[in-house]
C-alpha positions in Angstrom: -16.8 8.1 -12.1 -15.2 10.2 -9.7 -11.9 9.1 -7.5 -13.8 9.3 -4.2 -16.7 6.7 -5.5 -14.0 4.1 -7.3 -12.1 4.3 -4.0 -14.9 3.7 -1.9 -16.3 0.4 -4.3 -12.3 -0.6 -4.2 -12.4 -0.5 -0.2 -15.7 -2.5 0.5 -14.7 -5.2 -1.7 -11.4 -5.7 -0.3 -12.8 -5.4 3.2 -14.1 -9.0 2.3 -10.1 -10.3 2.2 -7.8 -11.0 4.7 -5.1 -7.9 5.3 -2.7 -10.5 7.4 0.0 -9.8 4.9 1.9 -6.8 4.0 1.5 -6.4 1.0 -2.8 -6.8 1.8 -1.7 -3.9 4.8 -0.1 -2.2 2.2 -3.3 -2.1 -0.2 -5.8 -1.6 2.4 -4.0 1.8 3.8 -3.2 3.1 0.3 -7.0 2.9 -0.7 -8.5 4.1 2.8 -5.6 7.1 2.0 -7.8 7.4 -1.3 -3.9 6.7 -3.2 -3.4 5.3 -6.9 -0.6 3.2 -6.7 0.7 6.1 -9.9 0.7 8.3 -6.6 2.6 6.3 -4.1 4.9 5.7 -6.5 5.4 8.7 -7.1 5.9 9.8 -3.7 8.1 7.0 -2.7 9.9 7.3 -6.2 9.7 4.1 -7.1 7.7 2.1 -10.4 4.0 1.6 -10.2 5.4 -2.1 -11.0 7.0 -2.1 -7.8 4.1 -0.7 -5.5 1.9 -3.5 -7.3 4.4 -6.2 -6.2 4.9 -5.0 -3.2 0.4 -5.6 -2.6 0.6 -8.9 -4.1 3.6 -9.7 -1.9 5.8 -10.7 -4.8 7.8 -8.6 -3.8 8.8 -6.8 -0.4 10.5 -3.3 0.0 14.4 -4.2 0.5 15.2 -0.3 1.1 14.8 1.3 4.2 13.8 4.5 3.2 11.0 2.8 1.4 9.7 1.2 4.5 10.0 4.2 6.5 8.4 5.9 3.5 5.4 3.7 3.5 5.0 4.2 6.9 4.8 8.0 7.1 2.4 8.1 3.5 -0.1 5.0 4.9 0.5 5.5 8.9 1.4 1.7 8.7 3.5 1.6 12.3 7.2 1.4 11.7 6.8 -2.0 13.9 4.5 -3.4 11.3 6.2 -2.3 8.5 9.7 -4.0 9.8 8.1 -7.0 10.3 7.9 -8.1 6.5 10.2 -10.8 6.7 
């Protein structure tokens, strides 16, 4: 399967769930951005661990530069991503 096709499945079904969270806002951005969670790692340089804890709001980001980060890679408004707590 290519990454377009398992991105667009992964999208539809989580359409069907509620994105009133971050961590949902999180998941719902990095999947319409067509991002593994390998990649926003990456680019936030952070675990894959921490990306997946972040989406099921086990965690939350507790660095700035993280929030700003996720803000500028998912164009989640730096409002939205603020409001976490």
């Amino acid at each position: 399967m290519n990454k377009a096709f398992i991105f667009t499945i992964a999208t539809s079904i989580f359409d069907y769930y509620s994105v009133n969270t971050f961590g949902a806002r999180i998941k719902k951005s990095r999947l319409e951005k067509k991002l593994y969670q390998r990649e926003l790692a990456y680019r936030l340089n952070v675990c894959e661990g921490t990306i997946l804890n972040w989406e099921r709001n086990i965690t939350k980001p507790s660095n700035m530069m993280h929030i700003k980060g996720l803000g500028k890679l998912l164009g989640i408004d730096y409002v939205t991503a603020c409001n976490i707590y």
